[in-house]
C-alpha positions as CSV (number, residue, x, y, z in Angstrom):
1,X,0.0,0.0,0.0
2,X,1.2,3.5,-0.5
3,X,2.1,5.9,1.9
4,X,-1.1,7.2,2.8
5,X,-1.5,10.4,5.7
6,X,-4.3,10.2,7.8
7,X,-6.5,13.8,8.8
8,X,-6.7,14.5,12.0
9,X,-7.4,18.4,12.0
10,X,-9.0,20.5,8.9
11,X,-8.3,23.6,7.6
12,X,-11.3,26.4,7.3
13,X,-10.6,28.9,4.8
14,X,-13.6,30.8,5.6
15,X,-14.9,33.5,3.0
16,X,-11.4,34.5,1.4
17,X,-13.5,35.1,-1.7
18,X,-14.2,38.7,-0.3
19,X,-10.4,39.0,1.9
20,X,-10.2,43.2,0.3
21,X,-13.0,43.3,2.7
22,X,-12.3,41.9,6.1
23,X,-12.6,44.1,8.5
24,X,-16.3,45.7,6.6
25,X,-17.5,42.1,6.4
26,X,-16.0,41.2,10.3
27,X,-17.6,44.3,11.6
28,X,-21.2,44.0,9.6
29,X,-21.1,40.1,11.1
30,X,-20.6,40.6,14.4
31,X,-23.0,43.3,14.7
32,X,-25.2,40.9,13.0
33,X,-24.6,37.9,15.9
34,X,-24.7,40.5,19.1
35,X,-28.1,41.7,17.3
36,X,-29.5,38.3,16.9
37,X,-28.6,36.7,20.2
38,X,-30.1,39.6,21.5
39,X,-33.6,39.3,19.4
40,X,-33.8,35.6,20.3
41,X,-33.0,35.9,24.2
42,X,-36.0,38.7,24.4
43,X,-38.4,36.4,22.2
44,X,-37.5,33.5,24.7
45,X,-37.7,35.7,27.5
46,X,-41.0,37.5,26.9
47,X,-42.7,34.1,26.4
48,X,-41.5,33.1,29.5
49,X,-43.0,36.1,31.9
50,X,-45.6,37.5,29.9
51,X,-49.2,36.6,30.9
52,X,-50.6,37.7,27.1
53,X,-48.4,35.0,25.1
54,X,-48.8,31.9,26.3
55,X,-51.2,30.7,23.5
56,X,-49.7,27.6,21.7
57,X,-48.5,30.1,18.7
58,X,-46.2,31.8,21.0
59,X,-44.7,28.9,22.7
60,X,-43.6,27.7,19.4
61,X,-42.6,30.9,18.5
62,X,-40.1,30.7,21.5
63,X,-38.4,27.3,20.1
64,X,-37.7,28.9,16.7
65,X,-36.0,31.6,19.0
66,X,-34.2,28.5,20.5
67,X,-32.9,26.6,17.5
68,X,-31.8,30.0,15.9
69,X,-30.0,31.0,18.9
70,X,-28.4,27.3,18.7
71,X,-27.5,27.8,15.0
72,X,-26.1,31.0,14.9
73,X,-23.4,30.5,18.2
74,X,-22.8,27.2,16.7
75,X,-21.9,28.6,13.3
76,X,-21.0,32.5,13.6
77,X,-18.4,32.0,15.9
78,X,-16.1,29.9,13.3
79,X,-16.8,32.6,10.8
80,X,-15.6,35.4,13.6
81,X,-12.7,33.8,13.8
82,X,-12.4,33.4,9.7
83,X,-12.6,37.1,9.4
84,X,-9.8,37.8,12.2
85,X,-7.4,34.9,10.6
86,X,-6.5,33.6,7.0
87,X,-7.7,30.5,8.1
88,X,-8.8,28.5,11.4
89,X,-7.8,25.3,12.6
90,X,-10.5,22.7,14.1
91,X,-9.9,19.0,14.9
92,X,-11.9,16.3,13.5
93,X,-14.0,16.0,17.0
94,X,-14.8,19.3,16.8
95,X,-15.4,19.8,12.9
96,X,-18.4,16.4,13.2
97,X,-19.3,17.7,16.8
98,X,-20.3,21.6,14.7
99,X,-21.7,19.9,12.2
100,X,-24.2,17.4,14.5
101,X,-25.0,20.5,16.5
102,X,-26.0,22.5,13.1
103,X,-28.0,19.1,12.3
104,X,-29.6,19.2,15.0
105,X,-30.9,22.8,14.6
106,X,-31.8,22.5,11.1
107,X,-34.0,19.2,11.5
108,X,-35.7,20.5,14.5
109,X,-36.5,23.9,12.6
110,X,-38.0,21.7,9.7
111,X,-40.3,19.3,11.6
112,X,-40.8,22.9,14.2
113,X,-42.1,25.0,10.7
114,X,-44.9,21.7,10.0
115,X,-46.0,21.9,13.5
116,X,-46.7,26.1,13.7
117,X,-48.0,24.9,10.1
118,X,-50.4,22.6,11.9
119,X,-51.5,25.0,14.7
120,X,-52.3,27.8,12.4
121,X,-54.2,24.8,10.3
122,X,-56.8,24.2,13.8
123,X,-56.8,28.1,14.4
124,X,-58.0,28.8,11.6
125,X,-60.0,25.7,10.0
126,X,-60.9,24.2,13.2
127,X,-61.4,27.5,15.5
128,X,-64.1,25.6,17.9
129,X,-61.6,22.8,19.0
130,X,-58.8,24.8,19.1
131,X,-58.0,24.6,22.9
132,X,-58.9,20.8,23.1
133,X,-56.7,20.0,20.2
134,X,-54.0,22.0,20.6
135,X,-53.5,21.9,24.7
136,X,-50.3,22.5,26.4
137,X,-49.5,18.6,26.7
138,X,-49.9,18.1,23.1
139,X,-47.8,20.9,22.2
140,X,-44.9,19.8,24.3
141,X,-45.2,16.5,23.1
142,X,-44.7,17.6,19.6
143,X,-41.7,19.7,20.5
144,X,-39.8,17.1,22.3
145,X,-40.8,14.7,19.6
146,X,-38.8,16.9,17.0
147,X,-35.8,17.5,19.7
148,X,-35.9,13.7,19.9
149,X,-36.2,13.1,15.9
150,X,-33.6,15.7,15.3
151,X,-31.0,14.7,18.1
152,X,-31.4,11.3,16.1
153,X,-31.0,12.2,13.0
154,X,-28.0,14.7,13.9
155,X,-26.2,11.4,15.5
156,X,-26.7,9.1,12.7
157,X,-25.1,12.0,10.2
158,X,-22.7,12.1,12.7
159,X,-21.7,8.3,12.7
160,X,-22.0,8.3,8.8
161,X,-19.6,10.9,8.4
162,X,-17.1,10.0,11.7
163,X,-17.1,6.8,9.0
164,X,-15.0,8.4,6.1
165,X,-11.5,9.0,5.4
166,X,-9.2,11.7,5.3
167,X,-6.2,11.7,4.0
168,X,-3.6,14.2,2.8
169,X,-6.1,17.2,1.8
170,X,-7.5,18.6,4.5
171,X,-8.5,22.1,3.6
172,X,-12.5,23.3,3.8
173,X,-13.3,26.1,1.5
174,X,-16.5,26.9,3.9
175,X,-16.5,29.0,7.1
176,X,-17.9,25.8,9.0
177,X,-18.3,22.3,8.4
178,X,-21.0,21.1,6.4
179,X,-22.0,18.1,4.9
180,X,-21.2,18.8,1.2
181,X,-17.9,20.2,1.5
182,X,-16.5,17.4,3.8
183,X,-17.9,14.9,1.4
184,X,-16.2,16.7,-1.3
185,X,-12.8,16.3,1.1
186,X,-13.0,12.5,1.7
187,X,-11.2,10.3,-0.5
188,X,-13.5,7.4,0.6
189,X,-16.8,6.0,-1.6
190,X,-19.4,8.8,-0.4
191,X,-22.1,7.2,-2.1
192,X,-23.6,4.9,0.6
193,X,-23.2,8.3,2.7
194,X,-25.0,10.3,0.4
195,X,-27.9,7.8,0.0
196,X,-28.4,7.0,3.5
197,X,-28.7,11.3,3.9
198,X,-30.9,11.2,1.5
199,X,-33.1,8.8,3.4
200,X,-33.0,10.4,6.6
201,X,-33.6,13.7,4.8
202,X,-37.0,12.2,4.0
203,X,-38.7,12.1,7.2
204,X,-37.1,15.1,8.8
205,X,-37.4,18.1,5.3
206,X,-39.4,16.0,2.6
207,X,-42.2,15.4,4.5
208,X,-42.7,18.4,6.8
209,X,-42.3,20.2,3.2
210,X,-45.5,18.3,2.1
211,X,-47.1,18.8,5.3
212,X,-47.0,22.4,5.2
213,X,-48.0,22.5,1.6
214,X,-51.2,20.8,2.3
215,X,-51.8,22.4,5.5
216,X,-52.0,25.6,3.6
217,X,-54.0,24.1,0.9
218,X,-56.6,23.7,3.1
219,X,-56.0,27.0,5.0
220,X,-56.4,28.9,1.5
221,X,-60.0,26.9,1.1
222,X,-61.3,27.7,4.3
223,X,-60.2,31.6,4.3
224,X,-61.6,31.9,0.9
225,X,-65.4,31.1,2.5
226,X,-64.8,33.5,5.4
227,X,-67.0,36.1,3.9
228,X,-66.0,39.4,5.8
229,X,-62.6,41.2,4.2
230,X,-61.8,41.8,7.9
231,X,-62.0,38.4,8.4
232,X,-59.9,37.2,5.4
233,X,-57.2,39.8,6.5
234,X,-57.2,38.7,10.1
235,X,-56.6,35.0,8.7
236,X,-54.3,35.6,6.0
237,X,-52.0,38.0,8.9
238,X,-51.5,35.2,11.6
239,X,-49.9,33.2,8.2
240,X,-48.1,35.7,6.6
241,X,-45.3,35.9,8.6
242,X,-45.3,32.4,9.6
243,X,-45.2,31.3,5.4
244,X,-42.2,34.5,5.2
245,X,-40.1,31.9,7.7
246,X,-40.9,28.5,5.3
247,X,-39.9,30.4,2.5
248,X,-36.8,31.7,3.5
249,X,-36.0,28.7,5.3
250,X,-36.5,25.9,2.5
251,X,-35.7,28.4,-0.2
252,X,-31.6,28.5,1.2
253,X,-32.0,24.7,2.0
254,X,-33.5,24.3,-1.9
255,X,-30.9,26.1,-3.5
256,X,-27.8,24.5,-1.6
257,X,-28.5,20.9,-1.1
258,X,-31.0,20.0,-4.0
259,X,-30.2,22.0,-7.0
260,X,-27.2,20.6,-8.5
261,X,-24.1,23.5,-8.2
262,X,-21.0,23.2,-10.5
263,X,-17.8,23.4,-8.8
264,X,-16.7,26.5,-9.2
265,X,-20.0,28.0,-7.3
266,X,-18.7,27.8,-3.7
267,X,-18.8,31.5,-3.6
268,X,-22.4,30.9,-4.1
269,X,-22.9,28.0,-1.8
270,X,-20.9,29.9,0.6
271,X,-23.4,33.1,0.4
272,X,-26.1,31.1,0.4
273,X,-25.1,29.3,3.5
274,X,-24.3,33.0,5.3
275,X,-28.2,33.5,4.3
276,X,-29.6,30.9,6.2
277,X,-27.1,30.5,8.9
278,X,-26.5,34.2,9.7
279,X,-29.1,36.4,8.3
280,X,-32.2,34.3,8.9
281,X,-31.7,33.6,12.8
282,X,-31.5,37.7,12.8
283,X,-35.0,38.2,10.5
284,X,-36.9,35.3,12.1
285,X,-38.0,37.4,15.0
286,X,-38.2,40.4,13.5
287,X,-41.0,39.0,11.2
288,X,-43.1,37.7,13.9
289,X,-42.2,40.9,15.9
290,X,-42.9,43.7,14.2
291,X,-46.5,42.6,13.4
292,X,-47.2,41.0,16.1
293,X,-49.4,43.4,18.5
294,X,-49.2,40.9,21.1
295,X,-45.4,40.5,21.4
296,X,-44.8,44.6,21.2
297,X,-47.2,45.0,24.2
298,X,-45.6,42.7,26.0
299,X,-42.1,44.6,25.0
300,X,-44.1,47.6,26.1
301,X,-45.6,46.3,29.2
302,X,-41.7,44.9,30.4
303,X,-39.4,48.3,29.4
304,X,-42.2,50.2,31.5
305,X,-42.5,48.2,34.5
306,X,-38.5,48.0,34.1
């Protein structure tokens, strides 16, 4: 056999594509991470102590706040520390433990979207029942049913990619480590990997995808009888900002992992990737904030008392 180096460590390179503007890009992104830890903490926290939201919608509300809080320190951080140096150094254990962690987040925030997706559903089709069906035992049980799905799933990537080899190259053209550019990096047969992604992808993005679809399908049919425009505005306003999130969200996820990228686009994949792991943590609250009466009385109610 020949001479063969194993990988121990990797090498992130980080977004050298734009080095002319460090400092700019360091400065805008840190802003960007003190801003949205900030957003996140005060969704979380105004769930927890105001009387007003505690209405399944909100609670919800408060693990998206969560799972983008858990994103973004998993993920900004790394690129922080791009910015400062030409490139950052992470072991192997710490490159699959960033990359369960982001797993983690992301399949939670899939199955989390189909289950606000369902909720608006009862509100709105199913008004009469909505207490009954939607109680605060049924809505934990779905949430730790998608922690527990998406702890799961984050493992079994985890294993699967703990399984391939490294050797001699060891340099990531990404500002953390994701799937596709360490399967790029191994020199083992990533096809078995790639399948067995694809299958746990199913359950966890295909289907919550469908879910949602159809659970708007039949929110579109039952707004379109409510006679009263007041009515239809009311409806289409507690889904408005809920379908911003789903598109925003899947859009990224679309665009990265399913459509097919030559392989001079990791500039692209690299932007795209800043989109869904930086920008949309910081936009997710300010969607369902800033209409979202509720939320700034509560805001209100806790800076006056304060």
């Amino acid at each position: 056999m020949k001479n063969q180096t194993l990988v121990s460590e990797f090498v992130l390179l980080g977004i050298q594509d734009f080095i002319n503007f460090k400092i700019p890009l360091f400065s805008l992104f840190l802003l960007i991470y003190i801003m949205t830890v900030w957003e996140n903490i005060l969704i979380i926290v105004l769930v927890s102590i105001s009387r007003n939201l505690k209405s399944p919608m909100y609670f919800f509300l408060q693990q998206l706040s969560l799972t983008d809080l858990l994103e973004a320190t998993d993920t900004v951080p790394t690129l922080l520390q791009t910015g400062i140096y030409d490139r950052v150094l992470m072991s192997f254990v710490g490159c699959i433990t960033q990359f369960s962690l982001f797993c983690v987040s992301e399949s939670f925030e899939c199955l989390l979207l189909a289950v606000m997706s369902y909720d608006r559903y009862v509100a709105i089709c199913i008004p009469l029942r909505y207490s009954s069906i939607m109680s605060h035992r049924v809505c934990v049980t779905f949430i730790l049913m998608s922690w527990v799905l998406g702890l799961i799933t984050a493992l079994l990537l985890a294993n699967f990619t703990a399984t391939l080899q490294f050797r001699d190259l060891n340099t990531i053209n990404h500002f953390f480590c994701d799937l596709l550019p360490i399967l790029e990096l191994s020199c083992s047969d990533t096809f078995f990997v790639q399948l067995e992604v694809t299958m746990l992808s199913i359950p966890v993005a295909v289907f919550p995808l469908i879910f949602i679809i159809i659970s708007y399908l039949c929110i579109a049919h039952a707004i379109l009888k409510i006679v009263s425009n007041t009515g239809r505005q009311k409806a289409f306003s507690t889904c408005g900002s809920h379908l911003a999130v789903v598109s925003l969200f899947y859009g990224t996820l679309i665009a990265i992992y399913v459509v097919p990228h030559k392989k001079n686009s990791q500039t692209l994949s690299k932007l795209l990737s800043l989109l869904y792991t930086v920008v949309t943590p910081l936009i997710n609250p300010l969607i369902y904030s800033l209409r979202n009466n509720d939320i700034r009385q509560a805001l209100d109610h806790l800076v006056t008392r304060k």
